[in-house]
MDTraj code that builds the backbone (N, CA, C; nanometers):
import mdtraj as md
import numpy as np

residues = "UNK UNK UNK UNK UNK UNK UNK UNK UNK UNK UNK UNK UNK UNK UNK UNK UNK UNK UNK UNK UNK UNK UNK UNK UNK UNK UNK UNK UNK UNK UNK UNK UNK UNK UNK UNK UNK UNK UNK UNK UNK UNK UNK UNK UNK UNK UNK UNK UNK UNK UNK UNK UNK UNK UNK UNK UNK UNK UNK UNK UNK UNK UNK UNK UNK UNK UNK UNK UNK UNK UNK UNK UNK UNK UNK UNK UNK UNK UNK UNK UNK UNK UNK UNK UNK UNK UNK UNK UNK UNK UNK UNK UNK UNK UNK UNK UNK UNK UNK UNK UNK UNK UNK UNK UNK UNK UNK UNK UNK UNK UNK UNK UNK UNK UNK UNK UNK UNK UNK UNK UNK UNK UNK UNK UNK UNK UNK UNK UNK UNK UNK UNK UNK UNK UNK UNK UNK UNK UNK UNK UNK UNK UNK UNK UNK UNK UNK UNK UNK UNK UNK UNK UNK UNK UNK UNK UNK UNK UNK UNK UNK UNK UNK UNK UNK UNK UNK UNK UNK UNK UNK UNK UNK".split()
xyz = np.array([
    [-3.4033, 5.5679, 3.3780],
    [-3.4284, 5.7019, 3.3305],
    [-3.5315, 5.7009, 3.2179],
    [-3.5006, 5.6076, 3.1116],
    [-3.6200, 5.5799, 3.0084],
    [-3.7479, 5.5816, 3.0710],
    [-3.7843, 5.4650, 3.1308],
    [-3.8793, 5.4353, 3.2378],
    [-3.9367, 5.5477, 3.2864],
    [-3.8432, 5.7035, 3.3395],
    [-3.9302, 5.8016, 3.3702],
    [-3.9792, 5.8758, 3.3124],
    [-3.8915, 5.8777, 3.1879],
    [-3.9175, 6.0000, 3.1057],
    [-4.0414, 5.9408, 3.0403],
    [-4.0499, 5.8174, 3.0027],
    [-4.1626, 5.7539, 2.9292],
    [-4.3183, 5.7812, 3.0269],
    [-4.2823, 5.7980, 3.1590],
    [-4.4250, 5.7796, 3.1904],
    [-4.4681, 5.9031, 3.2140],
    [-4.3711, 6.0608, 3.2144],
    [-4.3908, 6.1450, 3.2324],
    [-4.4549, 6.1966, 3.0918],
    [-4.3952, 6.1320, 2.9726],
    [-4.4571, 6.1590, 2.8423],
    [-4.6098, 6.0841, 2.8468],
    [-4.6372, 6.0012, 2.9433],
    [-4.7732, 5.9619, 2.9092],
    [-4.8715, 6.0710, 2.9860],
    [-4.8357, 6.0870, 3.1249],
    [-4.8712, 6.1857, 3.1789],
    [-4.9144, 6.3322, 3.1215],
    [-4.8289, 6.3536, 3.0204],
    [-4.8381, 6.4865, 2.9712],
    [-4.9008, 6.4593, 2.8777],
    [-4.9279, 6.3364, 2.7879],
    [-5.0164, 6.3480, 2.6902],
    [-5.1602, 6.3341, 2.7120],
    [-5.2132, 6.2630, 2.8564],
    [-5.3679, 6.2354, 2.9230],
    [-5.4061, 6.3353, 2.9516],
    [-5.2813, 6.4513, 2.9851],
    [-5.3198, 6.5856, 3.0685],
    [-5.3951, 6.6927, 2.8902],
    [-5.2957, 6.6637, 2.7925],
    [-5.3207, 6.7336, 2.6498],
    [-5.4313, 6.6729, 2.6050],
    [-5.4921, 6.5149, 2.6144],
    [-5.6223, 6.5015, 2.6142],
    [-5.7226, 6.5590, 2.6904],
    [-5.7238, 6.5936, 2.7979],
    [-5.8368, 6.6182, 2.8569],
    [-5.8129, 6.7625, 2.8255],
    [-5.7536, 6.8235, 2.8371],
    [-5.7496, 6.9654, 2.7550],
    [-5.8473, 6.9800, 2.6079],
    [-5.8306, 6.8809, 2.5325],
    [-5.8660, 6.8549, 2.3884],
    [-6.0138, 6.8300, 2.4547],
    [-6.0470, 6.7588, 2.5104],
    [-6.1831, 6.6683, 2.5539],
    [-6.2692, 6.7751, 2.6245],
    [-6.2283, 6.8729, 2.7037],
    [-6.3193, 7.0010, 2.7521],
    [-6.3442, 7.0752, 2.6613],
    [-6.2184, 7.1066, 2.5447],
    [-6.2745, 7.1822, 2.4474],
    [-6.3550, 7.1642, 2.3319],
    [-6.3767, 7.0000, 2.3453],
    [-6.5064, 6.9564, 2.2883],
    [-6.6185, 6.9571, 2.2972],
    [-6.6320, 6.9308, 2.4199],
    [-6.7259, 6.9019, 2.5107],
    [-6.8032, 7.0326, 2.4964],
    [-6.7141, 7.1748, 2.5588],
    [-6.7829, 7.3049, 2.5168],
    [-6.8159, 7.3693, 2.3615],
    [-6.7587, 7.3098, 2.2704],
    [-6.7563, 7.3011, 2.1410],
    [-6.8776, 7.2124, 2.0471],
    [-6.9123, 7.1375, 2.1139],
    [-7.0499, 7.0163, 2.1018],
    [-7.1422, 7.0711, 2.1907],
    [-7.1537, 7.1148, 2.3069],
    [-7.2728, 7.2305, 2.3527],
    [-7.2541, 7.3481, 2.2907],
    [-7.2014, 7.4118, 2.2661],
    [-7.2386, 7.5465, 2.1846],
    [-7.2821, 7.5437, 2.0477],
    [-7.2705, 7.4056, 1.9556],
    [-7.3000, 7.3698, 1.8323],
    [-7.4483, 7.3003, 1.8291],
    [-7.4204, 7.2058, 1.9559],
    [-7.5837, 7.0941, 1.9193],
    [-7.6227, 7.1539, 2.0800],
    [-7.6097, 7.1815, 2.1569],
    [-7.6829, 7.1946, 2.2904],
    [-7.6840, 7.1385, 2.3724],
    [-7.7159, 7.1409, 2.5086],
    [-7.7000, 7.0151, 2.6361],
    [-7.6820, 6.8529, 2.6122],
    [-7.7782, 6.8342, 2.5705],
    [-7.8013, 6.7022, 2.5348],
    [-7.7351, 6.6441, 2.4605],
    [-7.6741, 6.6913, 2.3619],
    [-7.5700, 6.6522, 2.2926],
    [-7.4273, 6.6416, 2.3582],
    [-7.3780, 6.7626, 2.4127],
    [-7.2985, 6.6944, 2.5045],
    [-7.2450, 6.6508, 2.6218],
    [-7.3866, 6.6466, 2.6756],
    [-7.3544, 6.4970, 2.7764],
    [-7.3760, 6.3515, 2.7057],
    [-7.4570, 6.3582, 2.5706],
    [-7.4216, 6.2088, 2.5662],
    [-7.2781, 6.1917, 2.5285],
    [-7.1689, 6.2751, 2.4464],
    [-7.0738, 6.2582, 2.4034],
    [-6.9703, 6.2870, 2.5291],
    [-7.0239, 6.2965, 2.6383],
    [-6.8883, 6.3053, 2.7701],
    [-6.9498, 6.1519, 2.8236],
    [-7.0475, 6.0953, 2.7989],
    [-7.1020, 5.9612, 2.8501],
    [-7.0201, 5.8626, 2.7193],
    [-7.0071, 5.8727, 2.6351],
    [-6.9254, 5.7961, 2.5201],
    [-6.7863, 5.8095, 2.5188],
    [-6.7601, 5.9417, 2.5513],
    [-6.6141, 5.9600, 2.6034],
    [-6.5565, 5.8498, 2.7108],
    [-6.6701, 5.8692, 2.8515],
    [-6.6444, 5.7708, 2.9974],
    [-6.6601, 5.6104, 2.9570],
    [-6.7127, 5.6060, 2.8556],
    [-6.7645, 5.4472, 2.8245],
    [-6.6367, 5.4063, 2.7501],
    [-6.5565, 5.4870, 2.6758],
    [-6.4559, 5.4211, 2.5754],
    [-6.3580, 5.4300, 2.6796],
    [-6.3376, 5.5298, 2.7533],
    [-6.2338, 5.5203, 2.9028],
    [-6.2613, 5.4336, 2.9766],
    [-6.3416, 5.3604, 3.0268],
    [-6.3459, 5.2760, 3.1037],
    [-6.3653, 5.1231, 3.0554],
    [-6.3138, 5.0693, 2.9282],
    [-6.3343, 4.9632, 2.8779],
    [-6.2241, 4.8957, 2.9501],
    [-6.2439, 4.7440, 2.9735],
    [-6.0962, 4.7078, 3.0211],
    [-6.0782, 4.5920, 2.9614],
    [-5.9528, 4.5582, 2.9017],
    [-5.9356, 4.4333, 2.8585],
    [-5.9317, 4.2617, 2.9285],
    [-5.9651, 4.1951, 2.8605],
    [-6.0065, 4.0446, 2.9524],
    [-5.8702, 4.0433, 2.9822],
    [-5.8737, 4.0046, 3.1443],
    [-5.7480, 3.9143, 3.1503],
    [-5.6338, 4.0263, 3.1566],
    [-5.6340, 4.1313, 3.1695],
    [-5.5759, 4.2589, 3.1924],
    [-5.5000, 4.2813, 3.3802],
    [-5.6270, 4.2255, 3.4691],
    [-5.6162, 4.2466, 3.5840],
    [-5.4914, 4.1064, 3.6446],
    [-5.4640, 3.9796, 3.5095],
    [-5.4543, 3.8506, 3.5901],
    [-5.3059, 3.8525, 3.6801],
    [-5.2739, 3.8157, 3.7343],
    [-5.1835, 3.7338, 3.8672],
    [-5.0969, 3.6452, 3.8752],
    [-4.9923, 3.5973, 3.7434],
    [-4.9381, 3.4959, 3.7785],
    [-4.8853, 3.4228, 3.8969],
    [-4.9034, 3.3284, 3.9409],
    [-4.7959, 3.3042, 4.0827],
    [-4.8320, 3.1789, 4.0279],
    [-4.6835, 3.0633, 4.1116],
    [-4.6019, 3.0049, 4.1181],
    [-4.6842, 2.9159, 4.2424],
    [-4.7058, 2.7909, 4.2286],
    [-4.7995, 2.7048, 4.3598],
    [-4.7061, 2.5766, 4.3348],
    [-4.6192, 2.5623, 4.4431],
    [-4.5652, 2.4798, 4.4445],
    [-4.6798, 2.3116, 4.4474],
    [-4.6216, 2.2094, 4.3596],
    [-4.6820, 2.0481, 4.3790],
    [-4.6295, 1.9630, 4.4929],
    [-4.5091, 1.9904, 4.5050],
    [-4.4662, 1.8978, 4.6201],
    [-4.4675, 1.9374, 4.7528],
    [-4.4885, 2.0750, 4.8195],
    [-4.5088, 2.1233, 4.9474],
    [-4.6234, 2.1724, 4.9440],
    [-4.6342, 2.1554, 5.0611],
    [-4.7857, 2.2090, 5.1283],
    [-4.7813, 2.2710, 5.2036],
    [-4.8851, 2.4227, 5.2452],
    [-4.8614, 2.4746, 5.3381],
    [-4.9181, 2.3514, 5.5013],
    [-4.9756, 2.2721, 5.4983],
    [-5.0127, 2.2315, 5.6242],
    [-4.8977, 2.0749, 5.6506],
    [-4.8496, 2.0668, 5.5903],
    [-4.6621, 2.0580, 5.6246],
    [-4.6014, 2.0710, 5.6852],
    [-4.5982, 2.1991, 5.7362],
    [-4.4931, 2.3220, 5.7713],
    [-4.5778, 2.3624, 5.9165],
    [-4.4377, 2.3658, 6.0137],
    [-4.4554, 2.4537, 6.1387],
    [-4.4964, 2.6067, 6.0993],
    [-4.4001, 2.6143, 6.0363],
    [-4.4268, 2.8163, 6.0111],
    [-4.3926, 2.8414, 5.8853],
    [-4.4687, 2.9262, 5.8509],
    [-4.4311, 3.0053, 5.7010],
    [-4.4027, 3.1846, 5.7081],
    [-4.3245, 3.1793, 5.6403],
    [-4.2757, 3.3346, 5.6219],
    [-4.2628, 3.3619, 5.4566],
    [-4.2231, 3.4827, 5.4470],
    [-4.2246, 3.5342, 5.2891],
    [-4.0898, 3.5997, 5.3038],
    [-4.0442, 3.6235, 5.1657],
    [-3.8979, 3.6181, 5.1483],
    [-3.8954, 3.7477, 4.9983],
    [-3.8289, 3.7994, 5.0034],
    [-3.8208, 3.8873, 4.8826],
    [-3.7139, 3.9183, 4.8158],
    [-3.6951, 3.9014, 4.6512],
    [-3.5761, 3.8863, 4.5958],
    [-3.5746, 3.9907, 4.4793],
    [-3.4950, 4.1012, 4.5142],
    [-3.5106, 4.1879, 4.4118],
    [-3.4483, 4.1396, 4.2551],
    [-3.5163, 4.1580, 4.1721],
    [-3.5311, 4.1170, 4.0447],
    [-3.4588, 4.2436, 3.9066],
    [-3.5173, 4.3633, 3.9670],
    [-3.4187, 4.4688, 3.8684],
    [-3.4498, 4.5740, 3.9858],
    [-3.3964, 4.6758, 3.9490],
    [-3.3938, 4.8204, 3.9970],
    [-3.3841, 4.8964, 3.9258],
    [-3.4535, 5.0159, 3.9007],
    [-3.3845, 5.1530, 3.8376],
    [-3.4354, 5.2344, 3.8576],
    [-3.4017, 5.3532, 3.7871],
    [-3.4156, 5.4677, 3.9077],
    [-3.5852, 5.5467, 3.9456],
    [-3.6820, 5.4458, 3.8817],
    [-3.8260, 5.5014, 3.9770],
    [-3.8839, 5.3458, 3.9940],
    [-3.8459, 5.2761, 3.9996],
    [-3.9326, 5.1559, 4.0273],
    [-3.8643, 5.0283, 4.0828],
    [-3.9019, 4.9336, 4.1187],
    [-3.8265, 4.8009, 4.1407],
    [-3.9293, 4.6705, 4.1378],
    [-3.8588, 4.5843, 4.0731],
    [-3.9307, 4.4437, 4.0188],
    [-3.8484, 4.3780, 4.1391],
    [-3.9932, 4.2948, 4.2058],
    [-3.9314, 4.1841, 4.3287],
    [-4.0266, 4.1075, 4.3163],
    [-3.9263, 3.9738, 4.3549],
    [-4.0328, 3.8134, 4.3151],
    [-4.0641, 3.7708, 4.4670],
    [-4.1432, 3.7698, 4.5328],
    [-4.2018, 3.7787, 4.6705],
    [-4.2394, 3.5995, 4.6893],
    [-4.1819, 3.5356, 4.7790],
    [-4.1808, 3.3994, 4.8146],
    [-4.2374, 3.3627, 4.9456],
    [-4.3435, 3.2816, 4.9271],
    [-4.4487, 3.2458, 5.0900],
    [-4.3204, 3.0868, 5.0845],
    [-4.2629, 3.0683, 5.1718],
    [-4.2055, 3.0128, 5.1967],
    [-4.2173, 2.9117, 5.3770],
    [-4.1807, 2.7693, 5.4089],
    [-4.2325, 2.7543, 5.5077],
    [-4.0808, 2.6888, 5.5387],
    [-4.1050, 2.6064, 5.6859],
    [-4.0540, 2.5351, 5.7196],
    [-4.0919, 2.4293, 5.7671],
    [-4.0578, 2.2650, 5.6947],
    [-4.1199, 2.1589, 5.7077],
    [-4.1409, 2.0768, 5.8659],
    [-4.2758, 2.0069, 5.8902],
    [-4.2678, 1.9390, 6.0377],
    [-4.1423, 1.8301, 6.0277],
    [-4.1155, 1.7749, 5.9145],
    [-4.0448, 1.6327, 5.8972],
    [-3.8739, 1.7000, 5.8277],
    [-3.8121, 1.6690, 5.8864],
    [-3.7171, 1.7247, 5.7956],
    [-3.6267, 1.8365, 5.8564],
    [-3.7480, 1.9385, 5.9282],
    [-3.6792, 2.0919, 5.8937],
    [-3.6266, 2.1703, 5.8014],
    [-3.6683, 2.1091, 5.6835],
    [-3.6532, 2.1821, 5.5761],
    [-3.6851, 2.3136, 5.5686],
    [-3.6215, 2.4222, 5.4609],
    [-3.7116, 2.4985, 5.4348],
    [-3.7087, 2.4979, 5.2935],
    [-3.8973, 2.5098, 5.2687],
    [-3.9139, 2.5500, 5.1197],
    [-4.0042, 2.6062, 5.0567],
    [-3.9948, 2.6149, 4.9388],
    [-4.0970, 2.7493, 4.9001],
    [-4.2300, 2.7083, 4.8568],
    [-4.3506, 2.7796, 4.8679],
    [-4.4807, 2.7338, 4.8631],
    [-4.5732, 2.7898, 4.7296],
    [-4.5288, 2.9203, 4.7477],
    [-4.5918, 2.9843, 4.6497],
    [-4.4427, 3.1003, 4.5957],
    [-4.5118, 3.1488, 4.5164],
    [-4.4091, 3.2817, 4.4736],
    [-4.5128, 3.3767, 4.3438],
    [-4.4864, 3.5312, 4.3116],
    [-4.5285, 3.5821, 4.2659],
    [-4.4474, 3.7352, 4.2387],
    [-4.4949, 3.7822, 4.1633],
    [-4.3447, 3.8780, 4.1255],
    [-4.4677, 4.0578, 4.1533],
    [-4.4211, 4.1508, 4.1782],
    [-4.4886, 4.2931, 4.2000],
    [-4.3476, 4.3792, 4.1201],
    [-4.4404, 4.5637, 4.1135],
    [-4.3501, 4.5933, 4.1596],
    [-4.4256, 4.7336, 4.2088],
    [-4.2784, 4.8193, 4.2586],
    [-4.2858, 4.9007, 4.3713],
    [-4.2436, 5.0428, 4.2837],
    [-4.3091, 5.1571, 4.3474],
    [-4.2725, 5.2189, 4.2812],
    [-4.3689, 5.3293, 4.1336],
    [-4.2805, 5.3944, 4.0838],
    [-4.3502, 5.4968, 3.9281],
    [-4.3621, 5.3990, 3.8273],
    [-4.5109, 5.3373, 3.7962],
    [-4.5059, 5.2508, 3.6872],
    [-4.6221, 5.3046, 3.5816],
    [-4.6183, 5.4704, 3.5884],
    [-4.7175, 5.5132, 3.4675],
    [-4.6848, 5.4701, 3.2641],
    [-4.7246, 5.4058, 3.2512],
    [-4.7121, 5.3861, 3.0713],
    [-4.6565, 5.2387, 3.0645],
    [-4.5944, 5.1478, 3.1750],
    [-4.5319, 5.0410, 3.1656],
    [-4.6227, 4.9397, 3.2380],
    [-4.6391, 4.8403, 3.1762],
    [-4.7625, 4.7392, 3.2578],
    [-4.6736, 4.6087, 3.2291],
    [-4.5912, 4.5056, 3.3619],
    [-4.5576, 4.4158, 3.3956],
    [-4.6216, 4.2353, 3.3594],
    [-4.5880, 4.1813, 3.2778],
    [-4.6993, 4.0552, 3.2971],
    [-4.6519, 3.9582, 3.2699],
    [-4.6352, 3.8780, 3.3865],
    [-4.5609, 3.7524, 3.4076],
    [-4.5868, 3.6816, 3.3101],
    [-4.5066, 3.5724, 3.2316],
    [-4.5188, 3.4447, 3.2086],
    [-4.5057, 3.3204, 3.2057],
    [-4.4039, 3.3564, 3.3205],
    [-4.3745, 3.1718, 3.3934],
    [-4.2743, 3.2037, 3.5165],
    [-4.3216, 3.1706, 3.6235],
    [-4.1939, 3.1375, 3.7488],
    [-4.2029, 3.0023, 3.7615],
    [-4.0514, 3.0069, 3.7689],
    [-4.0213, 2.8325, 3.7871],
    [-3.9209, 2.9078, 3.9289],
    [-3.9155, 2.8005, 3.9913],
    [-3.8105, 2.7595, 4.1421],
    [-3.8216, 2.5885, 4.1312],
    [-3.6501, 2.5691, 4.2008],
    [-3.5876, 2.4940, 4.1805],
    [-3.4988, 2.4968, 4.3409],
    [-3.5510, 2.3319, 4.4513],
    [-3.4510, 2.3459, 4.5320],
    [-3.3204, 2.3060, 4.4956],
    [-3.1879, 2.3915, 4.5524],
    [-3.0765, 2.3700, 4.5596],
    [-3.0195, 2.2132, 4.6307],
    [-2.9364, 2.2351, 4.6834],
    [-2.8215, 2.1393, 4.8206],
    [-2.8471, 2.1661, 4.8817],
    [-2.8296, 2.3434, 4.8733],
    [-2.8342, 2.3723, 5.0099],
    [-2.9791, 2.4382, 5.0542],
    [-3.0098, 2.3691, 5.2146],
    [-3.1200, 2.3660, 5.2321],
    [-3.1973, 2.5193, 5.2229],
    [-3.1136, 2.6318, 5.2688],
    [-3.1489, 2.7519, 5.2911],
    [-3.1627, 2.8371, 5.1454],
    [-3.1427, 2.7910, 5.0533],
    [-3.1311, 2.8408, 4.8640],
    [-3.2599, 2.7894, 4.8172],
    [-3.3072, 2.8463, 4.6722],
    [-3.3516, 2.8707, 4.5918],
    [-3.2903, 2.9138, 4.4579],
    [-3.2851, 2.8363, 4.3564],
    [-3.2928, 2.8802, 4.2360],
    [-3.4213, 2.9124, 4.1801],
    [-3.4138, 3.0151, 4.0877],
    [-3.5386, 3.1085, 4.0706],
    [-3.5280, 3.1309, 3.8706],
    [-3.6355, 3.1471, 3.8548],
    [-3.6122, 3.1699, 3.7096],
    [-3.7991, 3.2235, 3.6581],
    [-3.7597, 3.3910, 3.6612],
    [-3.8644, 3.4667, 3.6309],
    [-3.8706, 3.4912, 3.4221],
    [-3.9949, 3.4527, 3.3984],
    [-3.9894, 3.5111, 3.2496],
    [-4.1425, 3.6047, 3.1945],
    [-4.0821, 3.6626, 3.1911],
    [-4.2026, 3.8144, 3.1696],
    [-4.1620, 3.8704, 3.0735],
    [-4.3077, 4.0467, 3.0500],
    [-4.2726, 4.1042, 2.9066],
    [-4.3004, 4.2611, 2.9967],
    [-4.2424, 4.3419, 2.9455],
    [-4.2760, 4.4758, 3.0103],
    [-4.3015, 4.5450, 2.8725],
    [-4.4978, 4.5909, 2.8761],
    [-4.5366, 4.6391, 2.7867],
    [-4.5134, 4.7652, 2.8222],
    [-4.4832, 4.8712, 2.7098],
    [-4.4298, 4.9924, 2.6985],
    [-4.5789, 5.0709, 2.6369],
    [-4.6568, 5.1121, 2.7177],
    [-4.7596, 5.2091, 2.6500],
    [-4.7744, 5.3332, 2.6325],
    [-4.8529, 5.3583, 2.5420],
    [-4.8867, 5.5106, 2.5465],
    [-5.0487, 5.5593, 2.4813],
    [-5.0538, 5.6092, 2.6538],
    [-5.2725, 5.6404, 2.6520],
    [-5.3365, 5.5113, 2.6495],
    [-5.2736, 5.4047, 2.6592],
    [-5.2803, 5.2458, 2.7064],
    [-5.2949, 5.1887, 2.5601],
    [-5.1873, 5.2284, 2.4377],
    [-5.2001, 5.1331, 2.3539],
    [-5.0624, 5.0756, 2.3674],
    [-5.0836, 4.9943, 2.3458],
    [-4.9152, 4.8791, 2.4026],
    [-4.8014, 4.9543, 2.2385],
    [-4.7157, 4.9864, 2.2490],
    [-4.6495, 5.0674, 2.1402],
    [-4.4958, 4.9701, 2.1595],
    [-4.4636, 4.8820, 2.2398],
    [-4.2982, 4.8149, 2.2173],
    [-4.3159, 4.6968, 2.3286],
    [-4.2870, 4.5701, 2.3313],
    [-4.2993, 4.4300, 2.4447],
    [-4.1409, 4.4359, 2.4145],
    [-4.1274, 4.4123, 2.5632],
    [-3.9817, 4.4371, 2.5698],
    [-3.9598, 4.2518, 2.6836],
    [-3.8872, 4.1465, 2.5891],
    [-3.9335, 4.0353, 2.7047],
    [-3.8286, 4.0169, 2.8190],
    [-3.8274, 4.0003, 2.8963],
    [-3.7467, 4.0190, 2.9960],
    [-3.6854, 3.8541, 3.0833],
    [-3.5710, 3.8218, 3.1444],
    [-3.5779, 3.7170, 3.1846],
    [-3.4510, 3.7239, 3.3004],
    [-3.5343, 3.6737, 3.4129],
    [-3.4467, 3.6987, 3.5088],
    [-3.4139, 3.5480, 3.6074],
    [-3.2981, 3.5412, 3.6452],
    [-3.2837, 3.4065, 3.7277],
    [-3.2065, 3.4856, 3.8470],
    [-3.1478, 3.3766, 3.9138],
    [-3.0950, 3.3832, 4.0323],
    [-3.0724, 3.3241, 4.1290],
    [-3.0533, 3.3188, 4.2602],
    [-3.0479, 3.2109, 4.3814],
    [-3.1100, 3.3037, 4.4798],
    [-3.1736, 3.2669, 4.5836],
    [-3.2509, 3.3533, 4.6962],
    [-3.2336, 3.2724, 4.7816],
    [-3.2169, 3.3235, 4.8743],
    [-3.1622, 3.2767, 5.0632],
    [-3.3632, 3.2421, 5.0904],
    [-3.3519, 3.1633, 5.1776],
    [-3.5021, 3.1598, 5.2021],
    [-3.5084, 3.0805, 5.3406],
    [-3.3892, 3.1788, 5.4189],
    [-3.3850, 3.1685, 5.5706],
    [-3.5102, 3.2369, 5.6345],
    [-3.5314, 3.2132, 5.7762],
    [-3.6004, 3.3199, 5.8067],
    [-3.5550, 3.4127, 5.8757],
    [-3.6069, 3.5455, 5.8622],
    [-3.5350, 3.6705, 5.9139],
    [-3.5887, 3.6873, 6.0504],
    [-3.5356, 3.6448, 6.1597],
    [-3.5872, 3.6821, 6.3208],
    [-3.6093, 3.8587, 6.3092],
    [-3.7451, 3.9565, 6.3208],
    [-3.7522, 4.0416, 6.3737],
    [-3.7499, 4.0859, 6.4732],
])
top = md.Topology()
chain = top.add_chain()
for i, resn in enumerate(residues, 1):
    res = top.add_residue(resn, chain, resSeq=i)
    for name in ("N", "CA", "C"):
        top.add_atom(name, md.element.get_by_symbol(name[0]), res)
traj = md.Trajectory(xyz[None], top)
């Protein structure tokens, strides 16, 4: 519920900027004239579109001891991580099954999520997996921070840490 109300408050405050930002805009042409403000809606778009390094990055999880060319077949596996009521965190597993062995095990892994994620930005900082006994398991151990923004200044890091066990059968469709 936080989660929604928070992104609906960001929502409503981008919407009260650009309200503010037209009435500048017409407020800077009626004072200095054309030219004046289009360069200040071009300085406006330039400070909006800055993006931070390393903003876009990807953690995932590359397993050392398996290989995908190993493996008869690989499939992906998905392990929900939290839920609530507009979004869901899931740690998504490329997973195979070995030529030698018949094992199955995991190759890669990487965490998303699904869902209303306005004002909250997700960013991994370590998946570890761990095989079990049993051949069809996974132990899992996600550690991340869920930045809490507002108009994209990070305002609360909330760190988060999730484990678990995941089946990493394959599902016959």
């Amino acid at each position: 519920m936080l989660q929604l109300i928070w992104g609906l408050l960001n929502i409503g405050l981008i919407i009260y900027f650009l309200w503010i930002s037209f009435r500048a805009v017409k407020l800077v042409k009626e004072r200095f004239g054309l030219f004046a403000a289009i360069v200040f809606v071009l300085g406006l778009l330039a400070f909006a579109n800055t993006s931070k390094d390393g903003s876009t990055k990807m953690q995932e999880w590359t397993s050392t001891s398996n290989n995908i060319n190993d493996c008869n077949e690989t499939f992906f596996v998905n392990a929900e991580l939290e839920e609530n009521l507009v979004s869901t965190k899931l740690l998504s597993i490329h997973a195979g099954n070995k030529k030698q062995g018949n094992d199955n095990v995991a190759l890669s892994a990487n965490t998303l999520i699904n869902g209303f994620t306005s004002g909250i930005n997700w960013e991994v900082i370590s998946i570890a997996m761990n095989e079990t006994t049993d051949n069809n398991q996974l132990d899992y151990m996600v550690i991340g921070v869920v930045n809490w923004k507002l108009l994209g200044i990070t305002i609360y890091k909330q760190p988060k840490t999730f484990k678990g066990v995941v089946s990493i059968e394959k599902v016959n469709r």
